[in-house]
C-alpha positions as CSV (number, residue, x, y, z in Angstrom):
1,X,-10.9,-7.1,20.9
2,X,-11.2,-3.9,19.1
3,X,-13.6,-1.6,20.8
4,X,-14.6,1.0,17.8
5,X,-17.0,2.9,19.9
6,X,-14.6,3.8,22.1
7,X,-11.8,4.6,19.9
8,X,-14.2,6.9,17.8
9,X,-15.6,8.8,21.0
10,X,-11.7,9.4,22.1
11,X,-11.1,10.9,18.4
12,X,-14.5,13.0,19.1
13,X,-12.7,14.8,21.7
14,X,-10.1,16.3,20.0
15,X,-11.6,16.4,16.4
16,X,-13.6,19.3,16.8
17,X,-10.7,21.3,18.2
18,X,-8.6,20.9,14.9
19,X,-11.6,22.2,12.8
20,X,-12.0,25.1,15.1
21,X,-8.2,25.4,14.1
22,X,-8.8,25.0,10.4
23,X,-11.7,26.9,10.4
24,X,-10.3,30.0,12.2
25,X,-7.1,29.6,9.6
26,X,-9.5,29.4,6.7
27,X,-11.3,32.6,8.0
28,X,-7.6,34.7,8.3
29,X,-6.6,33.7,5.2
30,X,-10.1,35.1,3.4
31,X,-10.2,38.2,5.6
32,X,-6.5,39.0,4.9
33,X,-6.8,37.9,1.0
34,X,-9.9,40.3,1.0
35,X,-7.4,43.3,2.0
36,X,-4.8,42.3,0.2
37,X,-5.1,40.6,-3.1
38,X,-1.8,40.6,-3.9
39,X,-0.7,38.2,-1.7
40,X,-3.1,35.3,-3.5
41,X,-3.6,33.5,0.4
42,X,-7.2,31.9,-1.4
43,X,-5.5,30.7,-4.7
44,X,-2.1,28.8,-3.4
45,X,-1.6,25.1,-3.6
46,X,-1.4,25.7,0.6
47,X,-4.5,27.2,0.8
48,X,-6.0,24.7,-1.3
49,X,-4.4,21.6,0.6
50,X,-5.4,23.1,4.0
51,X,-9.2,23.5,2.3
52,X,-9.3,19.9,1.9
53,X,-8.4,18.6,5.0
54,X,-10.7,20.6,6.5
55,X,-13.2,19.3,4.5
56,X,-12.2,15.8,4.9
57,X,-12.0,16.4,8.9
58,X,-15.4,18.0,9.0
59,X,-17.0,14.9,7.4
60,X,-14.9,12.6,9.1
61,X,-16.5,14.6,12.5
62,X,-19.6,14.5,11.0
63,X,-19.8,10.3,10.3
64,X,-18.1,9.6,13.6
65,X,-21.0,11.5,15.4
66,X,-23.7,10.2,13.0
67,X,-22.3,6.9,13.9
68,X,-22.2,7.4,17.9
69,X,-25.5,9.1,18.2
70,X,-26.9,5.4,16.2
71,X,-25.2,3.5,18.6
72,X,-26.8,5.7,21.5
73,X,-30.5,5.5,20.1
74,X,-29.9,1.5,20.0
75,X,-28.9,1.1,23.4
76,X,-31.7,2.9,24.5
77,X,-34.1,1.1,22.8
78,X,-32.4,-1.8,23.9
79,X,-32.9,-0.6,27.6
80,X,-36.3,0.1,27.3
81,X,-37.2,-3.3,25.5
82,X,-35.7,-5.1,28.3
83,X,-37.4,-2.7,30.8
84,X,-40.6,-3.2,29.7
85,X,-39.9,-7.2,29.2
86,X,-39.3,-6.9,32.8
87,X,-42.4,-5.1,33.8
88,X,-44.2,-8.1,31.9
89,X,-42.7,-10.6,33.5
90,X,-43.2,-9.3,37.2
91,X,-46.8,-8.9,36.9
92,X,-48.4,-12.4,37.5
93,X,-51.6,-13.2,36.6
94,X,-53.9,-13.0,39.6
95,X,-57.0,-13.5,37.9
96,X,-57.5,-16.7,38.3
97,X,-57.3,-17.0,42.3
């Protein structure tokens, strides 16, 4: 069986490292097209192919932690439903002795 959670939380490791990459390349590339124009880094078919997937990698980041921080908040809950049906099960009702 397929475990997703686990596959995404082992892509969340090294996703955010390539969109540092991207977005350290993307910054160069503005910085150096600021100084020198001539060189057109900002209006290339490159520069526009390496803009969107970046894009598509920070959204893909952005789901996959959406996604995992859901998953998180339900197993909590979870864990704290069954704690406190627990708690109401071990406390018998003395009242009537």
């Amino acid at each position: 069986m397929i475990n997703i959670k686990k596959i995404l939380q082992n892509l969340m490791k090294f996703l955010p490292h390539i969109n540092i990459v991207l977005a350290i390349t993307m910054i160069t590339l503005f910085v150096t097209d600021r100084y020198n124009r001539a060189m057109k880094f900002l209006y290339n078919d490159n520069t526009k192919w390496l803009l969107l997937f970046f894009s598509i990698s920070v959204v893909l980041q952005a789901l996959i932690q959406i996604y995992l921080n859901r998953v998180e908040v339900r197993e909590r809950n979870r864990m704290i439903d069954e704690q406190k049906q627990q708690e109401s099960s071990d406390h018998t009702d003395y009242s009537q002795y």
